[in-house]
BABAGU-190220 format. One record per residue (C-alpha): x, y, z. Coordinates in pm, whole numbers, plus 50000, padded with zeros to 5 digits. Layout:
N
- X,Y,Z
- X,Y,Z
...
REM end
This chain:
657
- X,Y,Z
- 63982,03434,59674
- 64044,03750,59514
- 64273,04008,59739
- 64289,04428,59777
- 64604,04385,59550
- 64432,04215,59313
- 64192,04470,59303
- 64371,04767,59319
- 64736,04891,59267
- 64919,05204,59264
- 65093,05371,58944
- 65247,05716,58829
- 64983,05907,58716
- 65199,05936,58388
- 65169,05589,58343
- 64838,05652,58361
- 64770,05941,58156
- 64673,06144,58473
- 64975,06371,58444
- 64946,06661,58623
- 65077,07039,58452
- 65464,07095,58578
- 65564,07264,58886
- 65719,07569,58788
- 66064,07705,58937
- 66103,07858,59202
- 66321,08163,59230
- 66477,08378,59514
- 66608,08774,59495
- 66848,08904,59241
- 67185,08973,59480
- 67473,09168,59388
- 67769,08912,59417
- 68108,09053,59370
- 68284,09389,59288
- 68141,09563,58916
- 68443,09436,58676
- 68544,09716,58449
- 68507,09624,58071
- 68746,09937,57951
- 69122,09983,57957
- 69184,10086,58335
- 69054,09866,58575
- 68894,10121,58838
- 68701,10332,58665
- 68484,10357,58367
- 68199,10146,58273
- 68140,09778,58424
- 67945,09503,58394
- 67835,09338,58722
- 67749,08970,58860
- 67424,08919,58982
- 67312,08560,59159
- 66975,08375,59316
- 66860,08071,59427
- 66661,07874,59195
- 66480,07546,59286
- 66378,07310,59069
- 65981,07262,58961
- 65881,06926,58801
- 65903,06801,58428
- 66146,07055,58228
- 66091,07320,58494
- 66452,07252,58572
- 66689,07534,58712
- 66987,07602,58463
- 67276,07847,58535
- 67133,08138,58325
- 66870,08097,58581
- 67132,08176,58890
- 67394,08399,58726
- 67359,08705,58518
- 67520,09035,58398
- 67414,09381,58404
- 67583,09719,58347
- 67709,09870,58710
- 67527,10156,58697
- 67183,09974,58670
- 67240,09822,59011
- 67398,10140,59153
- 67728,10017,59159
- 67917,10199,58868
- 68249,10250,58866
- 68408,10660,58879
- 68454,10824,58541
- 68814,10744,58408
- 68970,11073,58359
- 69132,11278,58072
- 69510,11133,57982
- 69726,11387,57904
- 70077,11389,57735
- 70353,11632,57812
- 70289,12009,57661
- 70516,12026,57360
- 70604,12333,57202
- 70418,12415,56830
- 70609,12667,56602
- 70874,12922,56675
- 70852,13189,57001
- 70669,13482,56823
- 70817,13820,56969
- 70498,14117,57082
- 70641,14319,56819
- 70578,14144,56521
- 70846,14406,56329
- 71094,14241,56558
- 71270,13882,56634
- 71377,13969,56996
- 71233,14079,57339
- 70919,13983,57483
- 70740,13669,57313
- 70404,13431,57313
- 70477,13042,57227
- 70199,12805,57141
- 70187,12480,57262
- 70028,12148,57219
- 69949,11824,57404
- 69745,11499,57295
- 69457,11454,57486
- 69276,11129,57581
- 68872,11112,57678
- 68753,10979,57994
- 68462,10860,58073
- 68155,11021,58139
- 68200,11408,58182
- 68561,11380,58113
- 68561,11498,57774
- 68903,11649,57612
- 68841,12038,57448
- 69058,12283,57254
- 69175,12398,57590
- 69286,12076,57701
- 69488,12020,57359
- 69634,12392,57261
- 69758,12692,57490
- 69957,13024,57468
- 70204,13097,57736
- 70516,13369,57733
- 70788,13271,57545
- 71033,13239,57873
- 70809,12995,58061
- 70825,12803,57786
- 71202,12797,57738
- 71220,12968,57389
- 71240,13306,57479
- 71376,13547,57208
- 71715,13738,57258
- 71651,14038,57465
- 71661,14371,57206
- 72017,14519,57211
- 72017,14897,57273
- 72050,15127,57001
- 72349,15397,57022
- 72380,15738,56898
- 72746,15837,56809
- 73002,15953,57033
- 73053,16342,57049
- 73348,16527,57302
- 73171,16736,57541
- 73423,17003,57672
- 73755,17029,57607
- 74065,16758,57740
- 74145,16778,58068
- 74461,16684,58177
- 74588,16439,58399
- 74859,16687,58577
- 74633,16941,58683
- 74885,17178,58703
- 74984,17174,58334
- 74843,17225,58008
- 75025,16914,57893
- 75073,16536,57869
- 74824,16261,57872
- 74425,16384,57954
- 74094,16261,57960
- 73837,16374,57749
- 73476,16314,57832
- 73208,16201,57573
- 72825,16151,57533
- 72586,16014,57279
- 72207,15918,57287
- 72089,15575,57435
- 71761,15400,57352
- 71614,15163,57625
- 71632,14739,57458
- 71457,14464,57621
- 71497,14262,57903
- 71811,14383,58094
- 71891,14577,57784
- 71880,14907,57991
- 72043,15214,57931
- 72265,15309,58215
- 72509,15605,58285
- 72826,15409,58088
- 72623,15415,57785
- 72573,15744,57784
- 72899,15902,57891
- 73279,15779,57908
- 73597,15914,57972
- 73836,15847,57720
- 74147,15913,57630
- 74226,16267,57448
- 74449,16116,57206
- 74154,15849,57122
- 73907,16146,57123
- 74159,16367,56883
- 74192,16618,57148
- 74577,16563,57204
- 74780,16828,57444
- 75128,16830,57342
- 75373,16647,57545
- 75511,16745,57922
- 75897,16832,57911
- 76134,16623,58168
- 76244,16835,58511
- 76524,16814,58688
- 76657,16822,59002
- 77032,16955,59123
- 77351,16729,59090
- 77433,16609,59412
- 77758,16415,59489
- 77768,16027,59605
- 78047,15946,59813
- 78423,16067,59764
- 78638,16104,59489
- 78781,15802,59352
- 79128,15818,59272
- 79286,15676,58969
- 79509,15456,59118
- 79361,15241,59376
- 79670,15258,59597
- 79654,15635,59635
- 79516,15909,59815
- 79638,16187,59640
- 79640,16298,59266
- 79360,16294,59016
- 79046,16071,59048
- 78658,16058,58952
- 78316,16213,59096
- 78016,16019,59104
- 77679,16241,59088
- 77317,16182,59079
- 77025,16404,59054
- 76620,16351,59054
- 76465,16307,58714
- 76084,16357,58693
- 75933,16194,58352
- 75745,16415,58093
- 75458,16281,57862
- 75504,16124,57541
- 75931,16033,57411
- 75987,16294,57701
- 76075,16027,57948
- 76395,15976,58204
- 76726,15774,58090
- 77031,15688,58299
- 77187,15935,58161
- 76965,16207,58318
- 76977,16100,58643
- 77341,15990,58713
- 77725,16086,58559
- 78059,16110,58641
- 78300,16381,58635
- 78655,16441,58696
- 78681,16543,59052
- 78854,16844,58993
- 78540,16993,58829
- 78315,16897,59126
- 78545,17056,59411
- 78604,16722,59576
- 78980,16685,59427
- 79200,16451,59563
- 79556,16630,59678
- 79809,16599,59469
- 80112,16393,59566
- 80290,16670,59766
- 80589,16846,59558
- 80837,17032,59784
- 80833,17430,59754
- 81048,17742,59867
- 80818,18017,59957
- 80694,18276,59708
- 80799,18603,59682
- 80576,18884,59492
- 80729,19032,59159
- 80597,19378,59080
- 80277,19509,59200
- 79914,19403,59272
- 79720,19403,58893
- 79375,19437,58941
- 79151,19182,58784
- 78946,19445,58576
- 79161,19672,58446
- 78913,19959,58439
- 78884,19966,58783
- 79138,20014,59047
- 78960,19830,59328
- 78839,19481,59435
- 79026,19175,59362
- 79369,19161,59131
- 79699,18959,59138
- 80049,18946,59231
- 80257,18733,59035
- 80517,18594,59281
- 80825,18271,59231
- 80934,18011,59406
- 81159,17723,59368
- 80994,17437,59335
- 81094,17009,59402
- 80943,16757,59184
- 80712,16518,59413
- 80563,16184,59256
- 80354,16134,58965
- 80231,16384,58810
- 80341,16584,59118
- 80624,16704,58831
- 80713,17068,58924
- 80625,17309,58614
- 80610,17639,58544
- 80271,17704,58766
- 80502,17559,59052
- 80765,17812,59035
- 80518,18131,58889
- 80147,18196,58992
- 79890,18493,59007
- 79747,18518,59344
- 79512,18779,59472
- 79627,19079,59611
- 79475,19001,59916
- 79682,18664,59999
- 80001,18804,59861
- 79952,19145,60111
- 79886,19371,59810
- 79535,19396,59778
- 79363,19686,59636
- 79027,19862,59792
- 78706,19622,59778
- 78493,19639,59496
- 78118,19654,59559
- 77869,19329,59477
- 77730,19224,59165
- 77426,19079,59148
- 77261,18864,58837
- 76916,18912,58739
- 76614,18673,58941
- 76512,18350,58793
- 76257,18144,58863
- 76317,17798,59050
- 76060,17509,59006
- 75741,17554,58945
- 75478,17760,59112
- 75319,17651,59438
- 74928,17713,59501
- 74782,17862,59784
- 74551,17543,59820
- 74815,17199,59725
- 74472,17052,59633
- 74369,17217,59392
- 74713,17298,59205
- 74534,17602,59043
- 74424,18017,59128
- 74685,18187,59346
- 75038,18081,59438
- 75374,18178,59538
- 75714,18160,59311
- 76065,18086,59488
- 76336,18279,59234
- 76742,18348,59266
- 76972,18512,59144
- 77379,18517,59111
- 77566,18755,59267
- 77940,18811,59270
- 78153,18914,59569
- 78287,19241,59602
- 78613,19200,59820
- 78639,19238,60223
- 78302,19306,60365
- 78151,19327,59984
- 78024,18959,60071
- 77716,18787,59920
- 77443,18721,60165
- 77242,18428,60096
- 76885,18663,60172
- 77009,18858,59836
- 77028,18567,59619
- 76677,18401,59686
- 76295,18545,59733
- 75919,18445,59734
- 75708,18643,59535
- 75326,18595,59372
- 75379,18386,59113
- 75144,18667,58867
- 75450,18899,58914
- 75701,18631,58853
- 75484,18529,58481
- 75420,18154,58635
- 75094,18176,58661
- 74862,17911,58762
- 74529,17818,58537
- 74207,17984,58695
- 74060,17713,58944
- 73731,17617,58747
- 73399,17630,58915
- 73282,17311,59089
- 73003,17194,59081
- 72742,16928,59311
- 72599,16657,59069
- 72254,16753,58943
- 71922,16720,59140
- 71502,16729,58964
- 71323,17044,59107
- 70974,16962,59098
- 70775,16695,58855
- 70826,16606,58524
- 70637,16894,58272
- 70414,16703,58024
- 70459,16890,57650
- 70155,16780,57550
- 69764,16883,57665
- 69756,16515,57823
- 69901,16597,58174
- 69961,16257,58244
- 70134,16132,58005
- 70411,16125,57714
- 70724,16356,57652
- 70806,16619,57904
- 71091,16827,58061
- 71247,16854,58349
- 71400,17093,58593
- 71722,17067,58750
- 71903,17234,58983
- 72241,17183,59173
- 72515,17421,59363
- 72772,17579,59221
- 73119,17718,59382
- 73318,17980,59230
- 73646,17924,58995
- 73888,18211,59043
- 73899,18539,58911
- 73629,18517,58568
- 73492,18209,58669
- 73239,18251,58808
- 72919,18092,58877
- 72607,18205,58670
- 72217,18090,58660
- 72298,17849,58356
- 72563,17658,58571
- 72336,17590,58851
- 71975,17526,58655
- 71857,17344,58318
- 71595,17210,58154
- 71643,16849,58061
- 71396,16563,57852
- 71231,16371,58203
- 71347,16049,58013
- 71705,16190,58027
- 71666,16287,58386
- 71434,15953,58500
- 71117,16081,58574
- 70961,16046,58230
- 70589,15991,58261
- 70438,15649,58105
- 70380,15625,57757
- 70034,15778,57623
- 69838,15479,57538
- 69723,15408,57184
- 69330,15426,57100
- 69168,15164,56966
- 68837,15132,56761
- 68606,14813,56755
- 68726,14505,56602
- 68528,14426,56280
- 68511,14143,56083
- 68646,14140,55739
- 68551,13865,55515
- 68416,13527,55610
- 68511,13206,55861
- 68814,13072,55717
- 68846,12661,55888
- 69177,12516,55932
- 69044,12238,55658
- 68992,12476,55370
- 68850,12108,55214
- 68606,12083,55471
- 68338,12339,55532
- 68324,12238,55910
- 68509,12280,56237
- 68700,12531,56398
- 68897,12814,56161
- 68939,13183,56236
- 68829,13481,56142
- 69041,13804,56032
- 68910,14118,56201
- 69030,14504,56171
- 69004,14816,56356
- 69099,15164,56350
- 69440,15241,56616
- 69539,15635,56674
- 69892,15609,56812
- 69969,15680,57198
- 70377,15826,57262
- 70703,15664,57273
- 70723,15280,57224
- 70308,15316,57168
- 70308,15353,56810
- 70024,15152,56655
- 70188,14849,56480
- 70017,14618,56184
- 69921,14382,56483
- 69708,14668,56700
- 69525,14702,56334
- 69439,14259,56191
- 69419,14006,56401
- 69283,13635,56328
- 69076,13469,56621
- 68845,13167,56639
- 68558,13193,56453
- 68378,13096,56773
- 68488,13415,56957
- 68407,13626,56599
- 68037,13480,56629
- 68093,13277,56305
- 68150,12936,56388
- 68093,12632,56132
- 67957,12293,56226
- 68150,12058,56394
- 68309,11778,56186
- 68241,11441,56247
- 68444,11186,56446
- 68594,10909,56189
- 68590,10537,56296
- 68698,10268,56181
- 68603,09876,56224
- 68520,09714,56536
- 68782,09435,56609
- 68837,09190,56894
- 69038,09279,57171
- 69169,08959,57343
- 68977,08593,57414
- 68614,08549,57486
- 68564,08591,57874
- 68267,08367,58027
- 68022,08488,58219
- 67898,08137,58400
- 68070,07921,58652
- 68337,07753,58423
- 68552,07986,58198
- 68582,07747,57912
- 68249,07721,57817
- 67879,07860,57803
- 67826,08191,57726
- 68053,08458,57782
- 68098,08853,57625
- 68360,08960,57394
- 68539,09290,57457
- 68604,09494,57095
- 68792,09797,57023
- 68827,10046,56694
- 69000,10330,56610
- 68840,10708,56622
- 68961,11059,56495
- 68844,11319,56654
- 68626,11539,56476
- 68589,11916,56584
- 68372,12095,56895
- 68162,11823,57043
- 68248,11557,56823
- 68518,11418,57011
- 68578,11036,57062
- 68429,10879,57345
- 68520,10569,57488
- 68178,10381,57357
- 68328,10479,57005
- 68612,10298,57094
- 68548,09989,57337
- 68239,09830,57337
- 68127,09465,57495
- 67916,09223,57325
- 67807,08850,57368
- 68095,08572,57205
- 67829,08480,56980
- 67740,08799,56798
- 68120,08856,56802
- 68171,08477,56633
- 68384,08415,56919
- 68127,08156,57138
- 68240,07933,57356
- 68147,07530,57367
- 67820,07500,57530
- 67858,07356,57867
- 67778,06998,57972
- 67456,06858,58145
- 67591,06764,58461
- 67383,06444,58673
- 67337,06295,59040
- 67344,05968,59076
- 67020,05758,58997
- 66781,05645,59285
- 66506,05365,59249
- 66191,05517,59251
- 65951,05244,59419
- 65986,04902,59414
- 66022,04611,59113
- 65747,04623,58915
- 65683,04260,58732
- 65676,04239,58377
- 65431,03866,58415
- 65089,03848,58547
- 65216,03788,58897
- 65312,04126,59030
- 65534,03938,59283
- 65753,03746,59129
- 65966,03691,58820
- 66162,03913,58638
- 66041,04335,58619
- 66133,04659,58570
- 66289,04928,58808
- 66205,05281,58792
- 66509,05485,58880
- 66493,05944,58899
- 66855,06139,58932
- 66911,06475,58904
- 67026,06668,58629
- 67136,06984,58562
- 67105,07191,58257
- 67428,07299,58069
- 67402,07592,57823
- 67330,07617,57425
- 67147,07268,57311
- 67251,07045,57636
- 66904,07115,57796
- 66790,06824,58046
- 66500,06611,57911
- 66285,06367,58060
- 66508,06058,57966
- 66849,06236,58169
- 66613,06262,58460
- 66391,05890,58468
- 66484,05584,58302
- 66351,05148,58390
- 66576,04897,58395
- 66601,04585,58449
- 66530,04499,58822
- 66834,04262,58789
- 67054,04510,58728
- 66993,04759,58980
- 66932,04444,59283
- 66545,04501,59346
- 66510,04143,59144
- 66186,03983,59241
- 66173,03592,59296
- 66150,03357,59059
- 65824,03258,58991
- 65715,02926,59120
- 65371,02790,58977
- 65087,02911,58847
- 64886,03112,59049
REM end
């Protein structure tokens, strides 16, 4: 009798040719997942790509979730997390050319010094520009500053005549002072007072006084006579004598012989006595002679003998032992005194001024004079043979003490020459005191006020400035790249310059001058950036799970040349990222990966019998989708085997049914 299972069974609808459409997959939210990876050179800034992940679950059929359908990449700053612009890279500043001095006339003083740097973009905003690349900057920050200008010298001229050294002579070594002009250099090149005026020698300045004569002081015995033979006392014998030696100027100087000698004592009154010879007293012959023989007065002699016994030596008696002259006086004879005799004055040393500072003007004069004895009270007093007089009436005159003077002061501002009252030449007033010289020198309106250039005297007023017309062009842009009509060049301008006062004298520079074109309202087109081929930097970098395989992006780089302006390389002219495939760099796709396979029902006989004998297993896994061609299909997913093989064998099949 037939049963429900004979009636009726149960089957996939595919086996039945019911199939149903596929489920479709299902899919969660887009999710940032990790930090944005920078695709440029510095790994912090710049542009990015980032990773972005969902869920996916599987529908039925080929709706099956591969990894393109969990992972993807985007630029950062799509999902709002972009990286900071990388900025500018700069190298060192480097100087370009020589220091060029203000004054182009001129290789010294003051300078300008350009420099240059390379310059690397950024990203975003952070573009390089002409400022970033070239800059002028003084010649001393820069470390090539230009010698400072020397000053320029007049020549030397003597002002006044030599003065000399010993104030109280006309004579020996002086000093003569000179001047000359002085013009102001650069830097500390600054006129002072020594460049101006010196004191020099008069000999160097050809203004020579003739040479001081020696002086001399008085012979003045050292010690006692020294006899000739060292065992005596008596007898002949040697003075030693010294006296003060004061140097004159030039070959007039001192030697040993000026200063000391030696005489025989005898001639220096220090005589040594004579080795005694034995005498009989002396008895006057004749009458008293008087010593002039015009006169009958004063001193005379009286010849007188003795006997006489030879002593030692030279102490041999002779015929001044036994016969001598004496004066009247000693011998008891002496005639009636004669009156003094006195020599005429003379002048001893020099003269002495009134004020010992000034060793000039007024002074006194010490003079003396010889005078001879008269006899008995006819005695020389030592108040007749020395006075003190002026030295004007003794002809020793000092020079006239010369006026002095207090160093010179400015009276008032500096006088402008010209109408502009502000500025430019002028003169100046200046006083100072004056105190009166002696006799004609005195002190007069010229000695105590002149009129002096207010540069000369430091209060010269500033410069009058030059005057300047407009700046006009002249001619057309010239660019750097005569070959290229483009990019940045400069244009020559003029103007007209009326010239100010002292250093502002209108120079070939206050007249031409080349600036940008851009500044001049000129400026050419920008020339284009030049780049070259796009290369591969590095390996192909994956973008899925594994990094050997799938798909993946290719960073490339090129070279760029700047062009001019706004043409300046960016770092998407330089670096750009593309997919391994349109670079030719792909990866291997990446395997299908599978579960493990699970019957799907029960044994399904091959025979009549549904129960027993041998049948067919349906078995489902799980697969997953690799990239490129390895796509899971139907036949990676279900497959029927033999029931046998997979232990859902039905049993054998006894009899017919």
């Amino acid at each position: 009798m037939c049963t429900a299972e004979d009636s009726m069974q149960i089957i996939s609808c595919k086996q039945a040719g019911t199939d149903l459409s596929n489920c479709p997959k299902v899919f969660g939210k887009w999710t940032i997942d990790g930090a944005c990876i920078a695709t440029g050179v510095f790994p912090s800034c710049g542009p990015g790509i980032q990773k972005l992940t969902r869920t996916c679950k599987d529908g039925t059929g080929s709706e099956i979730c591969s990894i393109n359908d969990n992972i993807m990449t985007v630029p950062c700053s799509e999902v709002g997390t972009g990286l900071r612009n990388c900025p500018k890279i700069y190298t060192r500043w480097t100087n370009s050319g020589p220091c060029k001095a203000y004054d182009s006339t001129k290789v010294c003083g003051p300078g300008i010094q350009k420099q240059i740097r390379n310059c690397t973009d950024g990203t975003g905003t952070e573009i390089c520009n002409d400022n970033d690349k070239f800059q002028y900057i003084s010649c001393m920050s820069a470390g090539t500053d230009l010698p400072d200008c020397p000053k320029m010298f007049g020549k030397w001229r003597n002002e006044g005549s030599c003065y000399s050294r010993k104030s109280t002579q006309e004579c020996g070594p002086g000093i003569q002072m000179q001047i000359r002009e002085c013009w102001n250099g650069s830097g500390n090149s600054i006129c002072e007072d020594n460049d101006k005026i010196q004191n020099i020698s008069c000999e160097a300045a050809g203004t020579r006084l003739p040479d001081c004569a020696k002086t001399f002081g008085i012979w003045e015995n050292i010690g006692p006579c020294i006899p000739a033979a060292s065992n005596s006392s008596c007898g002949t014998g040697t003075q030693r004598q010294i006296r003060q030696c004061t140097d004159g100027t030039g070959p007039n100087l001192c030697t040993l012989e000026d200063q000391e000698r030696s005489l025989p004592c005898e001639e220096t009154d220090t005589m040594l006595p004579e080795c005694a010879k034995i005498f009989g007293d002396w008895v006057n012959i004749g009458d008293c002679i008087p010593k002039h023989t015009v006169k009958l007065c004063g001193p005379g002699t009286q010849k007188q003998e003795r006997g006489c016994g030879n002593g030692t030596g030279s102490e041999i008696c002779n015929i001044t032992d036994t016969k001598r002259e004496i004066s009247c006086i000693e011998s008891g004879t002496a005639l009636p005194d004669c009156p003094r005799i006195f020599g005429l004055w003379k002048s001893v040393g020099p003269c002495i001024s009134n004020d010992t500072k000034l060793h000039c003007g007024e002074g006194l004069q010490r003079q003396e004079r010889s005078c001879e004895n008269g006899t008995g009270k006819e005695i020389c007093d030592n108040g007749e043979i020395s006075q003190i007089i002026s030295c004007k009436e003794a002809g020793t005159d000092l020079p006239e003490c010369p006026k002095i003077f207090t160093k010179w002061k400015n009276s008032g501002p500096c006088l402008p020459i010209a109408s502009i009252t502000d500025c430019g030449p002028g003169i100046q007033v200046q006083e100072r005191n004056c105190i009166n010289g002696t006799n004609a020198l005195v002190c007069t309106d010229e000695d105590m006020i002149q009129t002096i250039s207010c540069k000369a005297a430091g209060t010269d007023l500033p410069d009058c400035p030059k005057r300047f017309g407009e700046w006009l062009n002249v001619g057309g842009c010239l660019t750097e790249n005569q070959d290229m009509p483009c990019g940045p060049g400069y244009q020559q301008q003029k103007r007209t310059c009326v010239s100010g006062t002292g250093s502002e004298i209108c120079s070939e520079q206050d007249l031409t001058q080349n600036i940008t074109c851009e500044k001049a309202g000129v400026q050419m087109p920008d020339c284009p950036k030049k780049l070259g081929e796009w290369q591969n930097d590095g390996p192909c970098v994956s973008t899925g799970i594994s990094p050997f395989c799938g798909p993946g992006v290719q960073k490339q780089t090129r070279s760029c040349i700047n062009g001019t302006g706004s043409e300046c390389c960016m770092l998407d002219d330089t670096t750009q990222t593309l997919s391994c495939m349109e670079a030719g760099t792909a990866l291997p796709d990446c395997p299908k990966t599978f579960g493990e396979w699970v019957n799907d029902g029960h044994c399904i006989a091959l025979g009549d019998n549904p129960f027993c004998g041998p049948g067919l297993q349906s078995q489902h896994r799980s697969c997953e989708s690799g990239t490129g061609t390895q796509i899971c299909n139907k036949s990676d997913r279900e497959r029927q085997v033999r029931c046998s093989d997979v232990g859902t064998s039905l049993p054998k099949c006894t009899g017919i049914e």
